[in-house]
C-alpha positions in Angstrom: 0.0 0.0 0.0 1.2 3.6 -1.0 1.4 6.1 1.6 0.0 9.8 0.6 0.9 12.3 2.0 -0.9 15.7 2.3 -0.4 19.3 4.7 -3.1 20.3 6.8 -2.0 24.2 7.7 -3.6 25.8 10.6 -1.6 29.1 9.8 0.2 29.6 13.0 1.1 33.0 13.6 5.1 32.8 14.1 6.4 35.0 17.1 7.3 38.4 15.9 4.8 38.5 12.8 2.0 39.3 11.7 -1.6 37.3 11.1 -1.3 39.2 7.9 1.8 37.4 7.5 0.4 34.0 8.3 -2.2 33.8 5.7 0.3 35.3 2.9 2.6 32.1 4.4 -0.3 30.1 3.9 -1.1 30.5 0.2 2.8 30.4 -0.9 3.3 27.0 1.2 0.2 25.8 -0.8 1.5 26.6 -4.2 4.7 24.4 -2.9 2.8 21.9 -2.3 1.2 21.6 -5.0 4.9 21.7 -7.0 6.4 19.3 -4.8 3.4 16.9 -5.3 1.6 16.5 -2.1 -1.9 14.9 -2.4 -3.8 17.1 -0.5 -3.9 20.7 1.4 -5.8 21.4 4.0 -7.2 24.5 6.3 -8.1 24.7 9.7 -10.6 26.7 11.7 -9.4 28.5 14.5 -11.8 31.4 16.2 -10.4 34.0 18.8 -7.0 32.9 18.5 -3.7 35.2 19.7 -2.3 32.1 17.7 -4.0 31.3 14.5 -4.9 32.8 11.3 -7.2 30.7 9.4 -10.5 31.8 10.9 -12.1 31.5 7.7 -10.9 28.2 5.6 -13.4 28.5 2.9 -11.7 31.6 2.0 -8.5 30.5 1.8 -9.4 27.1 0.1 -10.9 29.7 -2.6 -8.0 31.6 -2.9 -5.3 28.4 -3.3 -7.6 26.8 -5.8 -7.5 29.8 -7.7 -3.4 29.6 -7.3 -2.7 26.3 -7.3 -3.2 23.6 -10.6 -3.1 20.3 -9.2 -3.7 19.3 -5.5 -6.8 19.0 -4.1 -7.6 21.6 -1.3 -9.7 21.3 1.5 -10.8 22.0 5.1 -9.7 20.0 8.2 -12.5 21.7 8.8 -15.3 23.8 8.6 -16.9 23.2 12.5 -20.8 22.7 11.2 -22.6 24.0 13.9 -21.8 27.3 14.0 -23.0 27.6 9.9 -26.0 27.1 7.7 -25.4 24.1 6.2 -27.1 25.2 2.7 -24.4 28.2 3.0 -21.9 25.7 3.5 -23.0 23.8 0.5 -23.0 27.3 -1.7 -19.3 28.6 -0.6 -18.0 24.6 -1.4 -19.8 24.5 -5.0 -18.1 28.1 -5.6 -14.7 26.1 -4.9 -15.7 23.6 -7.0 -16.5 25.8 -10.1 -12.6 27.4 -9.9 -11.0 24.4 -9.5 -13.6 21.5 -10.6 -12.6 18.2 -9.2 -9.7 19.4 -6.4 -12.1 20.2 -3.7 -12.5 18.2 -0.3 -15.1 19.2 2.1 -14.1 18.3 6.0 -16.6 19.5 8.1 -16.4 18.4 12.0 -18.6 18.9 15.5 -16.2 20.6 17.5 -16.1 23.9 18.1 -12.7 25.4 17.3 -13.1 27.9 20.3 -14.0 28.6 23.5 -17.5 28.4 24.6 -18.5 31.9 25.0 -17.0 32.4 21.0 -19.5 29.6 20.1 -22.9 31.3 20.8 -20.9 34.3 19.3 -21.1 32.3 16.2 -24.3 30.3 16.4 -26.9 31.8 19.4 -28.1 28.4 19.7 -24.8 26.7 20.3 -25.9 24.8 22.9 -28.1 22.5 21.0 -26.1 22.8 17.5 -23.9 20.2 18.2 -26.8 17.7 19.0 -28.1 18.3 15.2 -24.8 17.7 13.9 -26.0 14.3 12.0 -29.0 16.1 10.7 -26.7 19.0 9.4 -24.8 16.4 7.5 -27.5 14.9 6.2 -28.5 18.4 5.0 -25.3 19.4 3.7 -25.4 16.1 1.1 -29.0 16.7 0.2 -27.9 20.3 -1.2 -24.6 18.7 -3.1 -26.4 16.5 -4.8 -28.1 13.8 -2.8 -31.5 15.9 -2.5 -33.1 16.9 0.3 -36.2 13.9 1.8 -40.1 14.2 1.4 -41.5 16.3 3.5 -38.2 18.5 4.3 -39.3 22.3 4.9 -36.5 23.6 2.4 -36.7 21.0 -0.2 -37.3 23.3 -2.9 -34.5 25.4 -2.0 -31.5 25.1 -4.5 -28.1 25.1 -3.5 -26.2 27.5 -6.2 -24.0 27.7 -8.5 -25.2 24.3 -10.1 -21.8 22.7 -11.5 -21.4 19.2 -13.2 -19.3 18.4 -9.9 -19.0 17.9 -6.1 -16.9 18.7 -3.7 -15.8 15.6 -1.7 -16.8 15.3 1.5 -14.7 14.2 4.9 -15.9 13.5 8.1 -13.5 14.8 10.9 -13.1 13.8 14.9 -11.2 12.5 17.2 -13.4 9.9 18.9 -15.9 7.2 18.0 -18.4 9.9 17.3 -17.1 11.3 13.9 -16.0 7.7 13.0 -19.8 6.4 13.8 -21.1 9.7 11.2 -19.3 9.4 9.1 -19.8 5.0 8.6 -23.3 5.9 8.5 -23.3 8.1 5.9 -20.9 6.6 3.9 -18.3 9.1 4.1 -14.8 8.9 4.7 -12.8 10.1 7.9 -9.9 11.9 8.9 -8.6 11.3 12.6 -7.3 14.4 14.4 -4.1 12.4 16.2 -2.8 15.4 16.7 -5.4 16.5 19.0 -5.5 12.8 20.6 -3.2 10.8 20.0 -4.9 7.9 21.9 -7.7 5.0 20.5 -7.2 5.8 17.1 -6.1 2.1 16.5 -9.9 1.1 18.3 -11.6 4.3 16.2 -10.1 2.9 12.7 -11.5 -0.5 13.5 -14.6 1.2 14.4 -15.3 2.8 11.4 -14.1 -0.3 9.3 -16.6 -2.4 11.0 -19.5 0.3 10.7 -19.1 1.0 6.9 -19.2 -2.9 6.3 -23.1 -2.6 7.1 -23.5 0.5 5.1 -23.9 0.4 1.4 -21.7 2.1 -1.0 -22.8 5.7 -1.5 -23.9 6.2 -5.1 -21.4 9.2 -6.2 -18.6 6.3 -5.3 -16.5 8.6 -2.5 -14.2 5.7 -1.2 -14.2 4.4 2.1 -10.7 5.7 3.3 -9.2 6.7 6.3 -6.5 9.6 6.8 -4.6 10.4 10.1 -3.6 13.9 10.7 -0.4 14.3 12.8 1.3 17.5 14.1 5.2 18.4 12.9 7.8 18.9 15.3 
């Protein structure tokens, strides 16, 4: 088996410099990437940080795409539920038009912040994360799956419509994500950076779930990606 290897970039704001500086750093370290053939880049969501730039990852995976002619860019992630997930859906088609086929979609549960920043975000933070699998299951319907019978916003469209999708990842770093993400046939990424303990028992896990779970039509594979920290 062939191990890939991609950058996930949570533009940390070196001592000294700027978060001006951090997202410029950003955007040329992508365009290396995507030189020195890395499979994948990917942006992180960081909210009232002294120490990280990328509060807004959808921006920046606009702005590499737009840069970049090869790699597939992403988020490692956008946190779901502090968004609308039919905005969501419209900033990731917008990727996928300027760079069809390159985009990946990693949305997660957690809240990138601290608690009082989360209801700055959402109001009703405190039962956002409890709708996180209907969120998902919203987010598909307006990339392509549809929305079910009887949804209140079934009619509503999702725009631009493109030929494509973006792919979509499942993030976490517990059985949670891993248990989502099986269910809806989607594959995960495992934050060992942030714990860098079960993922052997989370992996299994997920193996085991998506056994029982039917191959999603658009044919996403069933993968599994571990994202570790550098020295």
């Amino acid at each position: 088996m062939t191990l890939g290897l991609s950058i996930l970039d949570q533009s940390t704001i070196a001592s000294g410099r700027g978060a001006d500086a951090a997202i410029r750093e950003t955007l040329a370290l992508a365009r290396l990437a995507d030189r020195w053939g890395y499979g994948r880049y990917w942006l992180a969501e960081h909210h009232n940080s002294d120490s990280h730039a990328g509060s807004a990852p959808e921006m920046l995976v606009a702005a590499i795409a737009a840069t970049t002619t090869r790699i597939r860019i992403g988020t490692a992630g956008v946190m779901l539920p502090h968004y609308s997930a039919l905005k969501v859906a419209e900033q990731f088609k917008v990727a996928e038009a300027i760079a069809p086929g390159r985009i990946d979609l990693g949305v997660g549960r957690a809240p990138g912040s601290d608690g009082r920043t989360a209801f700055a975000l959402n109001p009703r933070a405190n039962e956002a994360a409890d709708n996180f699998p209907n969120q998902v299951m919203d987010l598909l319907g307006w990339l392509g799956d549809g929305l079910p019978e009887g949804h209140p916003f079934r009619q509503v469209a999702a725009n631009p419509q493109v030929p494509g999708r973006p792919q979509v990842w499942m993030l976490g770093s517990s059985d949670y994500g891993a248990q989502v993400a099986a269910y809806f046939g989607l594959p995960y990424c495992f934050a060992h950076f942030i714990s860098d303990r079960g993922s052997e028992q989370v992996t299994a896990l997920y193996r085991r779930a998506s056994g029982r779970i039917r191959a999603r039509p658009d044919g996403w594979p069933r993968r599994i990606a571990r994202s570790v920290s550098s020295p």
